[in-house]
C-alpha positions in Angstrom: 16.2 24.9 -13.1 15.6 22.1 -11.0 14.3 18.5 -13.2 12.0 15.7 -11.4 12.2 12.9 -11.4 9.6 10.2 -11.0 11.5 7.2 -9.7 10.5 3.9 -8.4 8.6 3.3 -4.9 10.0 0.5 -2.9 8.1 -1.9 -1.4 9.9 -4.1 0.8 7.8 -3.7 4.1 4.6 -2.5 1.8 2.1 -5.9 2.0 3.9 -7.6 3.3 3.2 -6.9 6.6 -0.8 -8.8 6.2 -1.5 -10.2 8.9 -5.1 -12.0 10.0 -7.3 -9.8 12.2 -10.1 -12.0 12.9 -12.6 -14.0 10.8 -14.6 -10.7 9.6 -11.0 -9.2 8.3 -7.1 -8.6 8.1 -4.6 -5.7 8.4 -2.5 -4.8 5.9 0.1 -2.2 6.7 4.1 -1.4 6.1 6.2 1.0 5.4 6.7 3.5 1.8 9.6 4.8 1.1 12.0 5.7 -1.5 14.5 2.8 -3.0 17.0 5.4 -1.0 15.1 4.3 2.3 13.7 7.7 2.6 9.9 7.7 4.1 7.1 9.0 2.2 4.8 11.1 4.0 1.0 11.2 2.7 1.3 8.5 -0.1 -2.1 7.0 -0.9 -1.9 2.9 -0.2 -5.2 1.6 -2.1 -6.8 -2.1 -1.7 -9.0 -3.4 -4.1 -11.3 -6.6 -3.6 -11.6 -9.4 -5.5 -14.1 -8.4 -8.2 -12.1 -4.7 -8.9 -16.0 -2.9 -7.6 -14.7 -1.6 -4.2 -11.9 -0.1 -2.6 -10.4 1.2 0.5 -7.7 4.1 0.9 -5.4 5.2 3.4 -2.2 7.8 3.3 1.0 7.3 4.9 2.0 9.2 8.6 5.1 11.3 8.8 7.3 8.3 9.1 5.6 6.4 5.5 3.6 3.7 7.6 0.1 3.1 7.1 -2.4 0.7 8.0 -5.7 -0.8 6.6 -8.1 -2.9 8.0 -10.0 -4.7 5.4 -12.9 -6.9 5.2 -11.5 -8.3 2.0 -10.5 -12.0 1.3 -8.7 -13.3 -1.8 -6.8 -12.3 -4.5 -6.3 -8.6 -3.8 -4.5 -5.7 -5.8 -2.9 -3.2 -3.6 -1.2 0.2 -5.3 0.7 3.0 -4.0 0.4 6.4 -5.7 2.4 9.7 -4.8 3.7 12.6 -6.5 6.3 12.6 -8.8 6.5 8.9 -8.1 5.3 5.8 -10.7 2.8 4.1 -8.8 3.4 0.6 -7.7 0.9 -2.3 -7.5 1.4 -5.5 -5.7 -0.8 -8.2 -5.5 -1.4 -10.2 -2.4 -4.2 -13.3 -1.4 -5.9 -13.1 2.1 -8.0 -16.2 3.1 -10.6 -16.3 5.8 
């Protein structure tokens, strides 16, 4: 019988790729993978504003990249959920 396992997401490239956009926005995007390095295809990458009342979600392509272009500013929470995976949430702060 095979066991899972659920094992740790790493983040390296994950939000840390924000970048400014323009004034009405930013882009968040990176790279999930495994601590191994291997990509994770269809992960959900979640942004939350501010205030915790809205969200925007995206899922990872083949190669575990994603990218989301947000209207939100400030303090924001970003998580990571996939199968048989703990989920991962990193927080990051976009001005204007």
């Amino acid at each position: 019988m095979m066991k899972k396992a659920i094992t740790q997401l790493a983040l390296t490239a994950l939000l840390l790729g924000a970048s400014a956009l323009s004034h009405a926005g930013a882009a968040l995007n990176g790279v999930v993978d495994t601590v191994e390095g291997k990509p994770i295809a269809g992960a959900m990458v979640t942004v939350w504003n501010t205030e915790k009342n809205r969200k925007e979600t995206v899922y990872t392509d083949a190669d575990g990249r994603y990218a989301i272009d947000t209207s939100f500013t400030g303090k924001l929470a970003v998580r990571v959920r996939t199968p048989y995976f703990r989920d991962v949430t990193k927080d990051v702060s976009l001005t204007d």
